[in-house]
Backbone as CSV, one residue per row, in Angstrom:
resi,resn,N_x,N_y,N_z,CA_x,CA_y,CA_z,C_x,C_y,C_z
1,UNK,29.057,43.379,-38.272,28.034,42.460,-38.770,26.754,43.247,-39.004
2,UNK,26.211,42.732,-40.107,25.033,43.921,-40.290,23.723,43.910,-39.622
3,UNK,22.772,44.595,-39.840,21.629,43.810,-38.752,20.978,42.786,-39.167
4,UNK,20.223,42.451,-40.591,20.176,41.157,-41.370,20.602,40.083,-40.248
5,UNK,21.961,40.215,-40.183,22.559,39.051,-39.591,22.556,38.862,-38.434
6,UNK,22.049,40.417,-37.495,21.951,40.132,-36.071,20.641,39.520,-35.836
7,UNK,19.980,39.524,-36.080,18.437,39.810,-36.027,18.253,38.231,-36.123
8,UNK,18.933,37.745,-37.572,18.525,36.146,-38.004,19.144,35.312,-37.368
9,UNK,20.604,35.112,-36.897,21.248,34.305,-36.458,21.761,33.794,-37.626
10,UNK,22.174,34.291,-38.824,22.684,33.337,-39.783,23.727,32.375,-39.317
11,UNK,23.468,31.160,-39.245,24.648,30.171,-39.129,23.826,28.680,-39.563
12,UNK,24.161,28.018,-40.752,23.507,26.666,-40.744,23.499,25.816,-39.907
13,UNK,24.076,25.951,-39.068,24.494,24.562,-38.140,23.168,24.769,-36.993
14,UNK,22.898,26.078,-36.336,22.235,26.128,-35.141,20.954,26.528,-35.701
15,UNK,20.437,26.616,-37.317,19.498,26.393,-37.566,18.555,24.782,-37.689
16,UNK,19.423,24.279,-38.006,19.218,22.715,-37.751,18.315,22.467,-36.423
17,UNK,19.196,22.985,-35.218,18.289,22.934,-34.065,16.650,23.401,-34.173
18,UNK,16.173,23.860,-35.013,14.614,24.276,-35.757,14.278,22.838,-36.211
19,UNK,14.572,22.050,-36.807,14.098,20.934,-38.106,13.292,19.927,-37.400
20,UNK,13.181,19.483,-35.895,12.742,18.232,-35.649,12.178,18.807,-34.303
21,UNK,11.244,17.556,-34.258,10.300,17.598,-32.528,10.613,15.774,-32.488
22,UNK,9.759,15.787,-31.334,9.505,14.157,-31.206,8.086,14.037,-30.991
23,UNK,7.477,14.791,-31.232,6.453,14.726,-31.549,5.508,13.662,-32.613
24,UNK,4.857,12.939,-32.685,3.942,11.974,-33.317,2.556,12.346,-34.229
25,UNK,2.503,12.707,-35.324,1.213,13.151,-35.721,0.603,12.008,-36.328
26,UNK,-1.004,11.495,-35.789,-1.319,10.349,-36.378,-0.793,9.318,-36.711
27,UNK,-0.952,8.056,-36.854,-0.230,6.888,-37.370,0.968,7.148,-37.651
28,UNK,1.839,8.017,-38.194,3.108,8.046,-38.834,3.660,8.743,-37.799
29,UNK,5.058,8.090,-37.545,6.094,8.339,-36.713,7.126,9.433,-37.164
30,UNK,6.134,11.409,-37.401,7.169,12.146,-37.940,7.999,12.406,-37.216
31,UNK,8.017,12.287,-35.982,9.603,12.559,-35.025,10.439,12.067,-35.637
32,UNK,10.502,10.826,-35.712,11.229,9.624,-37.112,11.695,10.250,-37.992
33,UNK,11.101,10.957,-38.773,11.282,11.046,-40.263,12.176,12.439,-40.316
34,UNK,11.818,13.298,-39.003,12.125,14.644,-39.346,13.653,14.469,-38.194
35,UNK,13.823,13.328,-37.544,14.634,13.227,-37.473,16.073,12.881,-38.175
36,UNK,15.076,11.464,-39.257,16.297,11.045,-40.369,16.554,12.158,-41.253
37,UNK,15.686,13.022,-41.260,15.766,14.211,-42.551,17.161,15.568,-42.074
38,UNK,17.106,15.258,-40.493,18.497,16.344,-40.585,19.272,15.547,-40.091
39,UNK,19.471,13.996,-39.705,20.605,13.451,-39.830,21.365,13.818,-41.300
40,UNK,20.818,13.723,-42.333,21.143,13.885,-43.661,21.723,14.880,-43.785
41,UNK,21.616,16.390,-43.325,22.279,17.390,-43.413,23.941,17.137,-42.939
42,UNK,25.026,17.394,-43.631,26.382,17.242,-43.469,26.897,18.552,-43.046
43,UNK,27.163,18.312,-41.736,27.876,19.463,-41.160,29.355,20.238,-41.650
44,UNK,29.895,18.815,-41.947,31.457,18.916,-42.641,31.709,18.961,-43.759
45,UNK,30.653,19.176,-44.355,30.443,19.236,-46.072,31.853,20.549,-46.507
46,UNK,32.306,21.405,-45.736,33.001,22.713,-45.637,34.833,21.458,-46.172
47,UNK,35.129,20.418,-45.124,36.089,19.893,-45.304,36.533,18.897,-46.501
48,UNK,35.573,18.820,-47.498,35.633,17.724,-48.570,35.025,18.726,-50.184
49,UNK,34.161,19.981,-49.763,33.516,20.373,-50.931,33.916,21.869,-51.312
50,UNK,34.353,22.086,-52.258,34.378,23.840,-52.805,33.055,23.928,-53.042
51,UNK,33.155,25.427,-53.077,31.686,26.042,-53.734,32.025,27.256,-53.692
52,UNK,31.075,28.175,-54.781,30.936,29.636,-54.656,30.000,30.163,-54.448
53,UNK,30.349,30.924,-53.358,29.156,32.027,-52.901,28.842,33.035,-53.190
54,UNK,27.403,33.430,-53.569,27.325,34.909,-54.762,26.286,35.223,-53.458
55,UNK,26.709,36.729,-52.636,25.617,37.707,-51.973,25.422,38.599,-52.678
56,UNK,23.786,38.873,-52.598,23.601,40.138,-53.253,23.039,41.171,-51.776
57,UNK,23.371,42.247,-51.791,22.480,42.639,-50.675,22.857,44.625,-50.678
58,UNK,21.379,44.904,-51.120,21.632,46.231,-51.425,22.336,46.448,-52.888
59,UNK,23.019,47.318,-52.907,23.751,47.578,-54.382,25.130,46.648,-54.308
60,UNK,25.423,45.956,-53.315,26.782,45.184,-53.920,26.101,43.733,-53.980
61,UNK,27.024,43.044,-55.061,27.048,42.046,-55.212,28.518,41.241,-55.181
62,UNK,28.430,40.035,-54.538,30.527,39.513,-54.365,29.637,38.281,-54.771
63,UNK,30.874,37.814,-55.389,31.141,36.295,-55.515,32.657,35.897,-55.005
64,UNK,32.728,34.859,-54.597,33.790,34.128,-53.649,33.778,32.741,-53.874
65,UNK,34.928,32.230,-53.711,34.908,31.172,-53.814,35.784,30.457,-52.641
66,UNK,35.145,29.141,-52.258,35.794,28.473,-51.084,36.188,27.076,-51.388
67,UNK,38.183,26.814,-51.146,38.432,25.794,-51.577,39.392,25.489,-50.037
68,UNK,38.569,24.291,-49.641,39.142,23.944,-48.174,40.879,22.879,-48.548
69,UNK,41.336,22.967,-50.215,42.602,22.296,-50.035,43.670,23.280,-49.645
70,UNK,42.971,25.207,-50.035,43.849,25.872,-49.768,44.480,25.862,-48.165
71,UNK,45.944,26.773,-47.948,46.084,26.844,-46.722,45.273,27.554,-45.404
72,UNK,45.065,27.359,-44.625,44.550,28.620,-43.360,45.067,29.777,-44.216
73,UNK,43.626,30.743,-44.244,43.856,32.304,-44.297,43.470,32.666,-45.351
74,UNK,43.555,31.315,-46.515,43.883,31.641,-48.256,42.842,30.791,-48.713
75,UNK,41.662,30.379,-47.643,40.419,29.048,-48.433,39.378,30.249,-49.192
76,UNK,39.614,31.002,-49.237,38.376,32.391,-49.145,39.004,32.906,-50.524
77,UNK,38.401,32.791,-51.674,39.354,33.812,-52.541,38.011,34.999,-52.933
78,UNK,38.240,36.010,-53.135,36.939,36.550,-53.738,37.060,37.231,-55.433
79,UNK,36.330,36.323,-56.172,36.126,36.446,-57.551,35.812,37.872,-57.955
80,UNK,34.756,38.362,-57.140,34.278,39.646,-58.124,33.513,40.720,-57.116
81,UNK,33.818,41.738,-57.174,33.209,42.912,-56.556,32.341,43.445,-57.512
82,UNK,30.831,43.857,-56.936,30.017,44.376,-58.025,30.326,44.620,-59.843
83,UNK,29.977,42.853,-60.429,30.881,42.877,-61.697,32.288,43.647,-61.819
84,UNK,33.099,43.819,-60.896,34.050,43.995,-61.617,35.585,43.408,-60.693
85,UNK,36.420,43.769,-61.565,38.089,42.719,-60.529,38.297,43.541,-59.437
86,UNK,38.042,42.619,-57.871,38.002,43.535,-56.689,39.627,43.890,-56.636
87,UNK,39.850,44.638,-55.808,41.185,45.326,-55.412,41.662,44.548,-54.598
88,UNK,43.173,44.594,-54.467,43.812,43.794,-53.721,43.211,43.720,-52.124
89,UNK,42.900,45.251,-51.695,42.699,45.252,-50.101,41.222,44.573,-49.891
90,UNK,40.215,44.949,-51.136,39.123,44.170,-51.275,39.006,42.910,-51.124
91,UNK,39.817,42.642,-51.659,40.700,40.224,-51.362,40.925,40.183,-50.185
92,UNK,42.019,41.417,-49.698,42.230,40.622,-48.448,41.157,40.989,-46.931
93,UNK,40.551,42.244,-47.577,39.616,42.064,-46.398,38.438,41.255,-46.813
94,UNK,37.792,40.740,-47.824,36.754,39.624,-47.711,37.991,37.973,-46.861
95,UNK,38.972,37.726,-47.330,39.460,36.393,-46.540,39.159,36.562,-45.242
96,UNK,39.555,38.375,-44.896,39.574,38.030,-42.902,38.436,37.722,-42.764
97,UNK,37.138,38.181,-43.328,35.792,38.598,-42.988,35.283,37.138,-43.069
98,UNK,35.581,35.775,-43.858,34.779,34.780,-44.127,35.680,34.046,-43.227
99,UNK,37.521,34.000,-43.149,37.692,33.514,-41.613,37.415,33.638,-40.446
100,UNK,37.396,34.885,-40.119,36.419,35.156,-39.119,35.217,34.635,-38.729
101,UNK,34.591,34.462,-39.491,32.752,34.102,-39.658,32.942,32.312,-39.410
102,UNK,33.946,31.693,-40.575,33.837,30.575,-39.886,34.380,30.160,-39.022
103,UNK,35.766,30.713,-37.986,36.124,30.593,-36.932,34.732,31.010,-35.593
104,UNK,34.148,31.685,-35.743,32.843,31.708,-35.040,31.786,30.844,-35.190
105,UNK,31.805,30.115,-35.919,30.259,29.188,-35.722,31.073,27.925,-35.845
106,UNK,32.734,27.653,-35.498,33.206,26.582,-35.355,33.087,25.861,-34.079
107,UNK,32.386,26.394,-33.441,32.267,25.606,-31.957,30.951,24.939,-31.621
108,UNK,29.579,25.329,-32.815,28.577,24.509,-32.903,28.698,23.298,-33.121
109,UNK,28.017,22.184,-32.292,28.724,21.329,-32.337,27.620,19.779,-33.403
110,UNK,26.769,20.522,-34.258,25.909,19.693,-34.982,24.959,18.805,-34.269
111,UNK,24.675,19.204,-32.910,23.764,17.936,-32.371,22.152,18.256,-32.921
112,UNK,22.130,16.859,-33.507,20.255,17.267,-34.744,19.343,16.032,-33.616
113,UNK,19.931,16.227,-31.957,18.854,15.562,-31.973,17.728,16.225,-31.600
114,UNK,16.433,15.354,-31.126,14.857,15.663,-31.151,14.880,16.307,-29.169
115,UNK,15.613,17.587,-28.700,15.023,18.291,-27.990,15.008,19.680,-28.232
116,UNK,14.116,20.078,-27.541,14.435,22.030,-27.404,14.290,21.925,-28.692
117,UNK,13.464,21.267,-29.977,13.585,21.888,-31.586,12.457,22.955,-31.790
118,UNK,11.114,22.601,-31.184,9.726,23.457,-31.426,9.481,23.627,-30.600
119,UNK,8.009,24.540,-30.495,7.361,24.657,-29.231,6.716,23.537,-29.022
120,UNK,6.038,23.338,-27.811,5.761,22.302,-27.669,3.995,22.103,-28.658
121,UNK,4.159,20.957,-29.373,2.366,20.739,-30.177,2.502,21.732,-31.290
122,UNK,3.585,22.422,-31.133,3.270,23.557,-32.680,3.579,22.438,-33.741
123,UNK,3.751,21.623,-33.747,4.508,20.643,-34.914,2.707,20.498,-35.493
124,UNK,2.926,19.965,-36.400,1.676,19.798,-37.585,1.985,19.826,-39.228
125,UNK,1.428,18.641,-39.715,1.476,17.909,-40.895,0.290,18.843,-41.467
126,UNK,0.695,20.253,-42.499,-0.197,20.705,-43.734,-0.137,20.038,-44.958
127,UNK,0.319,19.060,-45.311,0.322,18.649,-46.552,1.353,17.177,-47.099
128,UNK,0.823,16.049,-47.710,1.494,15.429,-47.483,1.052,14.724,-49.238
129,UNK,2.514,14.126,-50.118,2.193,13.622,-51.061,2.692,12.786,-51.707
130,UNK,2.571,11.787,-52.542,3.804,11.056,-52.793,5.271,11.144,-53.024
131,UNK,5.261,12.835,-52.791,7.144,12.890,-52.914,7.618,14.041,-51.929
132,UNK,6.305,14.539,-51.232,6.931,15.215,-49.700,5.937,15.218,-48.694
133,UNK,6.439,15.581,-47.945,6.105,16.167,-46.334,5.922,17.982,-46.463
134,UNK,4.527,18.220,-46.171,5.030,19.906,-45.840,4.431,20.004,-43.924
135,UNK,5.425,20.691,-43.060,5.056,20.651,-41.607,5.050,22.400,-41.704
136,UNK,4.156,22.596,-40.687,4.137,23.567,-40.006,4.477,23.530,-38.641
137,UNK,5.403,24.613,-37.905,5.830,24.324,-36.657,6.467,25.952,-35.854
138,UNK,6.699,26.062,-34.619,6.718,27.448,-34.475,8.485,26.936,-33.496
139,UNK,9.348,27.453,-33.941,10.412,27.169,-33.811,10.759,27.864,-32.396
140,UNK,12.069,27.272,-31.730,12.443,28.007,-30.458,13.773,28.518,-30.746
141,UNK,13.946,29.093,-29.682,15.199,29.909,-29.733,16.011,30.598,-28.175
142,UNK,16.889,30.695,-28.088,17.001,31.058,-26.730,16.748,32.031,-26.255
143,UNK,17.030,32.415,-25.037,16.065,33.221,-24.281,16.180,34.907,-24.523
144,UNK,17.338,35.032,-25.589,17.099,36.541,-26.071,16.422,36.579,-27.180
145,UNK,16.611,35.853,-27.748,15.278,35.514,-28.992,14.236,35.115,-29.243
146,UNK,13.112,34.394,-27.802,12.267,33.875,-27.165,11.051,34.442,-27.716
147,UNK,11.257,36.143,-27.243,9.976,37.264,-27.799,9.979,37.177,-29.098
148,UNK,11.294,37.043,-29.555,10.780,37.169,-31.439,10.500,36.448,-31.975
149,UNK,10.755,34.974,-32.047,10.449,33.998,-32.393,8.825,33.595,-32.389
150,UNK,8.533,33.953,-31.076,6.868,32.925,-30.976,6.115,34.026,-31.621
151,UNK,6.856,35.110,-32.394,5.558,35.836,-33.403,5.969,35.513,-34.930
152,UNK,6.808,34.350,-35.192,7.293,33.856,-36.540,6.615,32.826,-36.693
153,UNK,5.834,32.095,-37.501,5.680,30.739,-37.930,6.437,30.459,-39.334
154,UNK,6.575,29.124,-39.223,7.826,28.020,-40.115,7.122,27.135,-40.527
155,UNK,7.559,26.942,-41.631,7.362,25.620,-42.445,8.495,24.962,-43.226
156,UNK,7.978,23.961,-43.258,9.171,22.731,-43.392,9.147,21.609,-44.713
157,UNK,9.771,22.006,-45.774,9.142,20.773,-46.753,10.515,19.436,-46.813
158,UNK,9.850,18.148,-46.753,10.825,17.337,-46.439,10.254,16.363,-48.167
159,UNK,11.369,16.125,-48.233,11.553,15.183,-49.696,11.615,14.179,-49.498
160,UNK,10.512,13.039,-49.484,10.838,11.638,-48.827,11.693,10.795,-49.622
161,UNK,12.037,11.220,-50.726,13.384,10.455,-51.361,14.831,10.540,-50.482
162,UNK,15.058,10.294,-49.284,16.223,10.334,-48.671,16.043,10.024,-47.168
163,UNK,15.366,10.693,-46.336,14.480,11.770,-46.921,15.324,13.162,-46.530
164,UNK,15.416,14.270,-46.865,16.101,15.599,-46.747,15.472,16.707,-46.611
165,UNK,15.557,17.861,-45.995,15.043,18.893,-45.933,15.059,19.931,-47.123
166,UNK,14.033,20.009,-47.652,14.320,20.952,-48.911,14.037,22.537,-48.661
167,UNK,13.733,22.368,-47.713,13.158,24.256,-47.507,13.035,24.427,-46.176
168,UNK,13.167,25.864,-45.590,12.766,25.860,-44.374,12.693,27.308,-44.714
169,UNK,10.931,27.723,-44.491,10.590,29.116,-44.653,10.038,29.417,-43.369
170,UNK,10.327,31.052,-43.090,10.002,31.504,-41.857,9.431,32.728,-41.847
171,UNK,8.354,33.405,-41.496,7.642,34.834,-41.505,6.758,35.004,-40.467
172,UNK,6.445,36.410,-40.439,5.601,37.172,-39.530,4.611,37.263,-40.214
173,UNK,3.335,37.215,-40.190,2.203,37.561,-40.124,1.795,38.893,-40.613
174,UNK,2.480,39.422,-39.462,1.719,40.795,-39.106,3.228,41.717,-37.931
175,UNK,2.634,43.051,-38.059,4.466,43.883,-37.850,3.900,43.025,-35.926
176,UNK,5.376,43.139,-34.952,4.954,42.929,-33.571,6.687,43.560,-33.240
177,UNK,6.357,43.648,-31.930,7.106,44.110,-31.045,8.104,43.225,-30.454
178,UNK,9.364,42.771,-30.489,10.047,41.738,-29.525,10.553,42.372,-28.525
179,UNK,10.905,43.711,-28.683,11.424,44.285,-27.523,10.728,45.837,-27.439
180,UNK,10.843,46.145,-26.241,11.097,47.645,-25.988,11.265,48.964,-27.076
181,UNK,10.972,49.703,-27.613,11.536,50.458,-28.609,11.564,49.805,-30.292
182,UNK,11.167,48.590,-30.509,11.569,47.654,-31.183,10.514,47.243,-32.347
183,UNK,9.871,47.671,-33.546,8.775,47.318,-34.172,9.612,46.517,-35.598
184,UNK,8.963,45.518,-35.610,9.220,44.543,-36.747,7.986,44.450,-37.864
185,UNK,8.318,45.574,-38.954,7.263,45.476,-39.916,6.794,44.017,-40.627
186,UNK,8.197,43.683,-41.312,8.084,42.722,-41.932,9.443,41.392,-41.833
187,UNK,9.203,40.171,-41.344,10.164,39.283,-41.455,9.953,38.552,-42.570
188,UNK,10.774,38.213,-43.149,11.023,36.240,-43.832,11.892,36.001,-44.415
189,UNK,12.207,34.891,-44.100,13.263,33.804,-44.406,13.449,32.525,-44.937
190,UNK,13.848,32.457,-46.010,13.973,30.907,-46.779,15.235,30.475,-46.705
191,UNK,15.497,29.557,-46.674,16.907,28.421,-46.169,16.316,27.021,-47.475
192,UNK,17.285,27.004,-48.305,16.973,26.070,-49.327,18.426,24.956,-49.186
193,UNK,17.740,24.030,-49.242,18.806,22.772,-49.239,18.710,21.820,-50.556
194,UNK,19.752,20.991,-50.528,19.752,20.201,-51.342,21.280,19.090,-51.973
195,UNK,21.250,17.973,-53.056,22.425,17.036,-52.647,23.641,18.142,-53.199
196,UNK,24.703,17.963,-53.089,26.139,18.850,-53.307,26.439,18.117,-54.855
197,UNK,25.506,16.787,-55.196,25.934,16.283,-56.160,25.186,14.769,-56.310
198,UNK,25.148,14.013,-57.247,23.891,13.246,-57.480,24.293,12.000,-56.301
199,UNK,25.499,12.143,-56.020,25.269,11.298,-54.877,26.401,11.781,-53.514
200,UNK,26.254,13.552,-53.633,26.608,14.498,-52.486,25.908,14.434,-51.543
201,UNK,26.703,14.939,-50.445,25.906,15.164,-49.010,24.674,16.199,-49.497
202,UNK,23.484,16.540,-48.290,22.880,17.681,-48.253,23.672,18.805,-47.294
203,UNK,23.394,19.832,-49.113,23.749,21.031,-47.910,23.345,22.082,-48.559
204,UNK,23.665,23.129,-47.944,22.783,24.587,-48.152,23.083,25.130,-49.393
205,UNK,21.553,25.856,-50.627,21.921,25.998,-51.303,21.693,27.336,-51.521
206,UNK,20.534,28.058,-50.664,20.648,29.397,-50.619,20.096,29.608,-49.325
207,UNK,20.305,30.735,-48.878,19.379,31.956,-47.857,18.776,33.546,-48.454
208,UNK,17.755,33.509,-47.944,17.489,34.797,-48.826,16.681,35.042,-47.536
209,UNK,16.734,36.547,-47.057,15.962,37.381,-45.809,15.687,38.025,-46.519
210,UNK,14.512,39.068,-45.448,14.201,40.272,-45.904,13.165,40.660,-44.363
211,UNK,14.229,41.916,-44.364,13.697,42.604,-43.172,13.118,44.291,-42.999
212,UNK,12.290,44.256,-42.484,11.954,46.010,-42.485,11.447,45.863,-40.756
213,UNK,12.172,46.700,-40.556,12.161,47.187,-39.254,12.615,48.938,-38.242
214,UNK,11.827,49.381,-37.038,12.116,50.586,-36.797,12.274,50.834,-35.554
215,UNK,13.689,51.329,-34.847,13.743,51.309,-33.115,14.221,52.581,-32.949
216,UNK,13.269,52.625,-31.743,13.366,53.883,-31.148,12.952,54.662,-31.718
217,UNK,12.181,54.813,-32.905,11.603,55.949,-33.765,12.907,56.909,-34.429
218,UNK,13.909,56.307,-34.196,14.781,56.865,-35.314,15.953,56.106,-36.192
219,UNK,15.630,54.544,-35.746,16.760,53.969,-36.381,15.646,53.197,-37.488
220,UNK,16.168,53.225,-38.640,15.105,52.300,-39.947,15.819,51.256,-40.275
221,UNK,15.303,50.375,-40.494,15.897,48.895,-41.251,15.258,48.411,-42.491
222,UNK,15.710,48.242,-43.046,14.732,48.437,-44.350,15.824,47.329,-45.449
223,UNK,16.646,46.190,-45.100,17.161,44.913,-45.997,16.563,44.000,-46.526
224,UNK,17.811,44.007,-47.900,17.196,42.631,-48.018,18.648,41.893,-48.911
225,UNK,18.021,40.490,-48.284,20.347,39.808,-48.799,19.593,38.407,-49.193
226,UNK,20.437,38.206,-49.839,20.367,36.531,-50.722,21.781,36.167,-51.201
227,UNK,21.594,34.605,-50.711,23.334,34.574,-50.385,22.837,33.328,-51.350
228,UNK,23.289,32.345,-52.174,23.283,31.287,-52.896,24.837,30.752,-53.111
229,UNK,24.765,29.291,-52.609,25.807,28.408,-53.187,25.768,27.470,-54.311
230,UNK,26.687,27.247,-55.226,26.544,26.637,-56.438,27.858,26.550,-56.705
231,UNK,28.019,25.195,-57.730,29.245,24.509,-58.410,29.965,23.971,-57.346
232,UNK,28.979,23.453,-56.259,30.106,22.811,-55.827,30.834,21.191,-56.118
233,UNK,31.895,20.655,-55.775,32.874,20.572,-56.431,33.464,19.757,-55.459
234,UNK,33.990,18.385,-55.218,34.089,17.926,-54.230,35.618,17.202,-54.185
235,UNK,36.664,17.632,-53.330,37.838,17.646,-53.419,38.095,17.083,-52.096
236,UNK,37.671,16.093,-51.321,38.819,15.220,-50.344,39.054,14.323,-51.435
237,UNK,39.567,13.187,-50.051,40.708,12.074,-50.726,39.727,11.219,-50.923
């Protein structure tokens, strides 16, 4: 797994745990709202919807496609290796690599309710208009991710047509330290949502990071990945 991915926690499901407080700002009941806003997110959207996934990150680019009528092993097909027809061993090692991945974040278990989401009072209403919500809020994380987190601030834009989460951006400031040996030049992170179809569940429509980082004075990190889903395509019964 690369560091991108160690670093972020990519998994939609236990990002959710970020989206809500119970918190109250002024007259309006946003615990409420930012609660109904990730009820809306569909966890199982994976069991009813295809889609294809295009990463770019560094010099490769894949596209893949995921169709949950196929059998175990064979939902994963991969379309294209840096523009061109991947190789057979190329197919079959992207299937292990995306079974794998979702056999690991299959045990999250989608709970969107209102504890452990923010710090406590970081929640706050920057902007508000007849067709969204924008929050600012400083997200938690568990206790190996504790240090890195409270030097990230988040923001949150909610679409009161549903209402749904349309964005969830995340950055550093300024470079800081989470650990020992450990300097974080630059973080951020966008998580874009939206319907699967004009009257689809919400679900994820891209991630895009970008990290520069340096440990121990000899290891460099220096990524950047953008993963986008599109066409999806909705095949239960």
């Amino acid at each position: 797994m690369n560091s991108v991915f160690i670093l972020t926690r990519y998994r939609f499901t236990p990002m959710l745990a970020f989206f809500a407080t119970a918190a109250a700002l002024g007259s309006t009941d946003h615990g409420a709202i930012l609660q109904n806003a990730t009820q809306a997110m569909n966890d199982d959207y994976m069991q009813e919807w295809a889609y294809t996934e295009t990463t770019i990150e560094d010099e490769e680019n894949v596209v893949g496609r995921y169709d949950p009528r196929r059998a175990e092993g064979e939902r994963w097909q991969l379309l294209s290796f840096n523009d061109r027809q991947p190789t057979a061993q190329e197919v079959a090692d992207y299937a292990e690599e995306k079974e794998y991945d979702n056999d690991s974040s299959s045990s999250d278990n989608g709970d969107h309710d209102v504890s452990d989401m923010a710090e406590p009072d970081s929640l706050r209403l920057i902007e508000e208009t007849v067709d969204y919500w924008l929050y600012g809020f400083t997200p938690i994380e568990d206790d190996e991710e504790e240090e890195f987190m409270k030097h990230v601030d988040a923001t949150m834009k909610i679409i009161k047509d549903g209402p749904y989460i349309e964005y969830i951006d995340m950055h550093s400031d300024k470079p800081f330290k989470p650990q020992f040996g450990v300097k974080i030049k630059e973080f951020v992170t966008r998580l874009r949502f939206g319907l699967a179809a004009n009257d689809g569940p919400v679900v994820p429509l891209s991630v895009d990071v970008r990290i520069k980082a340096r440990a121990f004075l000899a290891i460099s990190i220096d990524e950047t990945i953008s993963v986008s889903f599109s066409d999806y395509e909705y095949v239960g019964d």
